[in-house]
Structure formats: structure tokens, C-alpha cells
N, CA, C and O atoms as a CHARMM CRD file, in Angstrom:
* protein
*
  152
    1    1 UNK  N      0.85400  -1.19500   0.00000 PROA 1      0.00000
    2    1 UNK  CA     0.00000   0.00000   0.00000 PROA 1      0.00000
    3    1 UNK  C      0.88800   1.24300   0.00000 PROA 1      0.00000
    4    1 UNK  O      2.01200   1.13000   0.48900 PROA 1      0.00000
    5    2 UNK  N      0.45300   2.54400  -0.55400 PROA 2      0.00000
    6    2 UNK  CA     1.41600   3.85300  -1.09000 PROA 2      0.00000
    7    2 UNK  C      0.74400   4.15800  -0.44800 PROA 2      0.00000
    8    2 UNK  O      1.58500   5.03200  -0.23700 PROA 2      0.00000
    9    3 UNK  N     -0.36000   4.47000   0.45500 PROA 3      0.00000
   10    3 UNK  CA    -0.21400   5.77100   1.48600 PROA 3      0.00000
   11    3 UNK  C     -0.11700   5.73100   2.56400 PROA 3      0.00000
   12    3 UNK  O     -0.98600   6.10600   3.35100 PROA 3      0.00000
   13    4 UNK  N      1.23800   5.15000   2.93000 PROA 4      0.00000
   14    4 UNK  CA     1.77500   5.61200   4.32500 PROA 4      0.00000
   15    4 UNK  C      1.28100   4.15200   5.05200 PROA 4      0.00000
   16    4 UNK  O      2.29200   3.75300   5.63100 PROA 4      0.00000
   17    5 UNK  N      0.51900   3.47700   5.20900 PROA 5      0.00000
   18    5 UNK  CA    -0.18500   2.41800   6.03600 PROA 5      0.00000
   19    5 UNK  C      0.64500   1.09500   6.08900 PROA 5      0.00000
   20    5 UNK  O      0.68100   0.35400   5.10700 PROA 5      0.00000
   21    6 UNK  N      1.02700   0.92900   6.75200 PROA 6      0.00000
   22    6 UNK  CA     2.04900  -0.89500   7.19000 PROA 6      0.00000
   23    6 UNK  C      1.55900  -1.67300   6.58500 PROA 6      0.00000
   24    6 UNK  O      0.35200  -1.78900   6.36900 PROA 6      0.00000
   25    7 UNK  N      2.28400  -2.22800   6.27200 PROA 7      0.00000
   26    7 UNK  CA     1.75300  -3.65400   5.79300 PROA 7      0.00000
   27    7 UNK  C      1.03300  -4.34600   6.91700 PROA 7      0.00000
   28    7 UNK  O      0.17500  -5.11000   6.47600 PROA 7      0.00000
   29    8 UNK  N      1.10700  -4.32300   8.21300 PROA 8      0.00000
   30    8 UNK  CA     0.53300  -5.57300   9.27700 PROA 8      0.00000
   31    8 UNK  C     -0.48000  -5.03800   9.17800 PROA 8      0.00000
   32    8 UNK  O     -1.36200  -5.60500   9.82300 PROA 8      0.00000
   33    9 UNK  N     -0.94300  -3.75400   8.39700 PROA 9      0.00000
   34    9 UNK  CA    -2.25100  -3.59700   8.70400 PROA 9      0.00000
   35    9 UNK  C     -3.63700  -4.46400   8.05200 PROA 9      0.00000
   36    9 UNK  O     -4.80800  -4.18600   8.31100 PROA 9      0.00000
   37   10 UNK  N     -3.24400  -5.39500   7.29400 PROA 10     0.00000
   38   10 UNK  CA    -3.60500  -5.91600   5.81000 PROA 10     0.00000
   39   10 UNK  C     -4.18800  -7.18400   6.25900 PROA 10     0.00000
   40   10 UNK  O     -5.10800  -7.74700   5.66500 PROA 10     0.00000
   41   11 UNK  N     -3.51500  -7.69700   7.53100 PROA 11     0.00000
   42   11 UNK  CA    -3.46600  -8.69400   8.14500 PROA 11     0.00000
   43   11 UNK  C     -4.82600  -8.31800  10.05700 PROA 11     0.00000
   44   11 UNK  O     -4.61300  -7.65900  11.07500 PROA 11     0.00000
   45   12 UNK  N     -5.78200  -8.98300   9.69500 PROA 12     0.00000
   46   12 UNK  CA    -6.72300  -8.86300  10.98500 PROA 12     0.00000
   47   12 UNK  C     -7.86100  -7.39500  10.75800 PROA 12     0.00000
   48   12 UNK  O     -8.16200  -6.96400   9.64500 PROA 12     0.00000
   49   13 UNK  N     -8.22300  -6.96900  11.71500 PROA 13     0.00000
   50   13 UNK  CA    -9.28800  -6.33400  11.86300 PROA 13     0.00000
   51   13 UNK  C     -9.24500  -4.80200  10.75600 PROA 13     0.00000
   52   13 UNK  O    -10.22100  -4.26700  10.22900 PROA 13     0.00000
   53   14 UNK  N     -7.73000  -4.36400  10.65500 PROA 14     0.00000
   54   14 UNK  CA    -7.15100  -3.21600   9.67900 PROA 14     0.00000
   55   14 UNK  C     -7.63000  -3.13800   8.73200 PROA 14     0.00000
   56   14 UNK  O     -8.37100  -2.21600   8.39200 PROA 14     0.00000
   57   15 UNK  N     -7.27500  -4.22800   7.98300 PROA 15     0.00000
   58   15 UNK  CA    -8.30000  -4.18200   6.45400 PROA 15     0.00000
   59   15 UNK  C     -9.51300  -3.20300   6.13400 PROA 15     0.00000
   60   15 UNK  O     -9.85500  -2.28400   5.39000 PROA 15     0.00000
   61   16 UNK  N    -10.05500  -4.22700   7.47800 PROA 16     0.00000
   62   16 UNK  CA   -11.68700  -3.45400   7.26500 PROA 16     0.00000
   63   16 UNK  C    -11.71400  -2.14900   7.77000 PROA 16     0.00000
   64   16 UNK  O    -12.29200  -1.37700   7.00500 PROA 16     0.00000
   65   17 UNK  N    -11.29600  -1.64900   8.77400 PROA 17     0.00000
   66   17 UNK  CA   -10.83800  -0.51500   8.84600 PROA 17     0.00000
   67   17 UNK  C    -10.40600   0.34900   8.04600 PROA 17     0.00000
   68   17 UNK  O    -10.75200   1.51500   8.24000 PROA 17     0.00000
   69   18 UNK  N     -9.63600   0.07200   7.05900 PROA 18     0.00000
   70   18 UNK  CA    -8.85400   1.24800   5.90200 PROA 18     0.00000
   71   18 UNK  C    -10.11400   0.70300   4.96000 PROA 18     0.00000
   72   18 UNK  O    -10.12800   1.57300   4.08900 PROA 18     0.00000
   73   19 UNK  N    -10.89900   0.01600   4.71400 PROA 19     0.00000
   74   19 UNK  CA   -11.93400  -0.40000   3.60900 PROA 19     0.00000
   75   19 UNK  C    -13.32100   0.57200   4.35900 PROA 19     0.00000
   76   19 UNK  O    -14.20700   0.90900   3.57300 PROA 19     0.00000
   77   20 UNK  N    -13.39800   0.79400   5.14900 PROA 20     0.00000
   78   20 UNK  CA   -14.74700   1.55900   5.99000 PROA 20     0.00000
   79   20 UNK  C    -13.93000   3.11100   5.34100 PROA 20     0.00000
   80   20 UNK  O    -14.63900   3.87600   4.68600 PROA 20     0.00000
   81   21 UNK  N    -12.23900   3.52100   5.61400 PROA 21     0.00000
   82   21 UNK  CA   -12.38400   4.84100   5.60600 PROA 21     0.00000
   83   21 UNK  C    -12.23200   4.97700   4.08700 PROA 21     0.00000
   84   21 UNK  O    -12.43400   6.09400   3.61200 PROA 21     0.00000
   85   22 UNK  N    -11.90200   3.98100   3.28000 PROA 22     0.00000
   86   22 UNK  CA   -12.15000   4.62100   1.97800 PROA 22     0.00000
   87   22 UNK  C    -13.63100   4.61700   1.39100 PROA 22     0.00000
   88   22 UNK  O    -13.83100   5.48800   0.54500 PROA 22     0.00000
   89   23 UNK  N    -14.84500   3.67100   1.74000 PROA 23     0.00000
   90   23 UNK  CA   -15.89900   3.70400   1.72600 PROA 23     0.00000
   91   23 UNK  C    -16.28000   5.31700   1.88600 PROA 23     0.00000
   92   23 UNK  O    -16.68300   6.08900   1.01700 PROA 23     0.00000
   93   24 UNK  N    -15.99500   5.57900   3.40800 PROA 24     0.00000
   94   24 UNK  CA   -16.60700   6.99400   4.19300 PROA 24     0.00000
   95   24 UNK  C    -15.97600   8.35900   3.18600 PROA 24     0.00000
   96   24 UNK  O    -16.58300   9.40800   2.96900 PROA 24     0.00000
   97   25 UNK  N    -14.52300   7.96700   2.64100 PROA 25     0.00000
   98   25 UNK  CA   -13.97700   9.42400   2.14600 PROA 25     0.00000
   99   25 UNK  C    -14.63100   9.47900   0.28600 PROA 25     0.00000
  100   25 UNK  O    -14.70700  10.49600  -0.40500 PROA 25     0.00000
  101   26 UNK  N    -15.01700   8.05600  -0.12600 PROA 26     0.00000
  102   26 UNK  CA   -15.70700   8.33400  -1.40000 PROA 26     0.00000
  103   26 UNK  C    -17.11100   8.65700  -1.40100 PROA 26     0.00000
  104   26 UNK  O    -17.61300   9.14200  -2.41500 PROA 26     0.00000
  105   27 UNK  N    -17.96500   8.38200  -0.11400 PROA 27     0.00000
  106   27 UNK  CA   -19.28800   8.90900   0.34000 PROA 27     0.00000
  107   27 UNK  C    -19.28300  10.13000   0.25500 PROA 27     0.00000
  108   27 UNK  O    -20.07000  10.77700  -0.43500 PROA 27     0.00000
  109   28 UNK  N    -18.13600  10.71700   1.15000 PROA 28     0.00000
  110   28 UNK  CA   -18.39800  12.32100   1.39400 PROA 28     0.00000
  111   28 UNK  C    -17.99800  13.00800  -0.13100 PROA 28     0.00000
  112   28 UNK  O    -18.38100  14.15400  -0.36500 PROA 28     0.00000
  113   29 UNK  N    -17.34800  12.38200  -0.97300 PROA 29     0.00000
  114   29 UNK  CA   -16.71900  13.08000  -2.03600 PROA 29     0.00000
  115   29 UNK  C    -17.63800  12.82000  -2.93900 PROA 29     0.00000
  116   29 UNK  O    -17.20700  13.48200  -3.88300 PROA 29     0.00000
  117   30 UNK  N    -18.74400  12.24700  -3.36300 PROA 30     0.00000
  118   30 UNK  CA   -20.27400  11.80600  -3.47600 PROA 30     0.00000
  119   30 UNK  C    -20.89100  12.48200  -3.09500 PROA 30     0.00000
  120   30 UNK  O    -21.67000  12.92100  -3.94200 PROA 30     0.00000
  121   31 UNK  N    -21.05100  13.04400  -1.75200 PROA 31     0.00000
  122   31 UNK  CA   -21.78800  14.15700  -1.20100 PROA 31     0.00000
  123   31 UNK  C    -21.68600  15.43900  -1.69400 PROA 31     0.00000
  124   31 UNK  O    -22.67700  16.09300  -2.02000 PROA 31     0.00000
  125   32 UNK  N    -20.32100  15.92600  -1.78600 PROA 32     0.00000
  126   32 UNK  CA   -19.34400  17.08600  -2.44100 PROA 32     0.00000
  127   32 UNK  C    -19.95500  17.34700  -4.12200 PROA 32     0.00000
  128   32 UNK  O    -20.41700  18.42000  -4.51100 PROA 32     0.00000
  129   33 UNK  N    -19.83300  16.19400  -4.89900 PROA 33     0.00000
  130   33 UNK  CA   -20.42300  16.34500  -6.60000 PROA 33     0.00000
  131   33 UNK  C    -21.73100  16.46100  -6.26600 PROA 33     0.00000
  132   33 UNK  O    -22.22700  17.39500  -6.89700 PROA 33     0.00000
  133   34 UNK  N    -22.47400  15.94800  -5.58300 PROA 34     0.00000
  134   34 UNK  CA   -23.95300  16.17300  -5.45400 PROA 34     0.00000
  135   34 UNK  C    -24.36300  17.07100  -5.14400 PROA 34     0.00000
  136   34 UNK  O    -25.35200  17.38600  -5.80700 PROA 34     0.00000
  137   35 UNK  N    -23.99100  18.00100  -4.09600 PROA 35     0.00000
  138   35 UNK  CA   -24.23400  19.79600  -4.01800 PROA 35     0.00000
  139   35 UNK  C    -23.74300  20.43300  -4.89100 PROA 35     0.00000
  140   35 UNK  O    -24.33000  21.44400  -5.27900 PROA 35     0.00000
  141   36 UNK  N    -22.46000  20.02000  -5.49600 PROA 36     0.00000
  142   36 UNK  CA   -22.29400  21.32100  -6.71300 PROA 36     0.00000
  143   36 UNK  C    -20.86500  22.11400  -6.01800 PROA 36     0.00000
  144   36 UNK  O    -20.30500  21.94100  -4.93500 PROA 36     0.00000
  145   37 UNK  N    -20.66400  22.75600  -6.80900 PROA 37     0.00000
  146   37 UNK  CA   -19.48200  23.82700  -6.22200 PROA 37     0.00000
  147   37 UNK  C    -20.47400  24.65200  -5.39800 PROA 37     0.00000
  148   37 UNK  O    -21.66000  24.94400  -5.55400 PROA 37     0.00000
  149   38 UNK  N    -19.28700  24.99900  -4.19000 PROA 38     0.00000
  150   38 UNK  CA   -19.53600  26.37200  -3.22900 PROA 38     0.00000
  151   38 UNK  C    -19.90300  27.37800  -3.92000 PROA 38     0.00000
  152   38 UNK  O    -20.12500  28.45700  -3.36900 PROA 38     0.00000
């Protein structure tokens, strides 16, 4: 993985963890195109 994150993270509960915050940061960036520019 290239951003910054260990490898042991890949291994146990982490995964899902970095898979929830990329879920949550493409939601909000979903949210962001859906209002439109400021």
C-alpha cells in the first residue's frame, strides 16, 4: 500500500478498517459532486 499504512495492517481487523475509511472518504466526495461547487 502507497499511502503511508504498514503492511501488518492488511493482516486482521485493519483491512476493514482502511476499507470503511475509503468507503466513508468516497461517500463524502459523493456528497461534495452532489451539491455542486460552493
Amino acid at each position: 500500500m502507497k499511502n503511508g499504512i504498514p503492511g501488518s495492517i492488511n493482516f486482521g481487523p485493519g483491512i476493514f478498517f482502511v476499507k470503511f475509511l475509503r468507503l466513508t472518504s468516497v461517500f463524502t466526495s459523493w456528497k461534495k459532486l452532489l451539491k455542486g461547487p460552493p
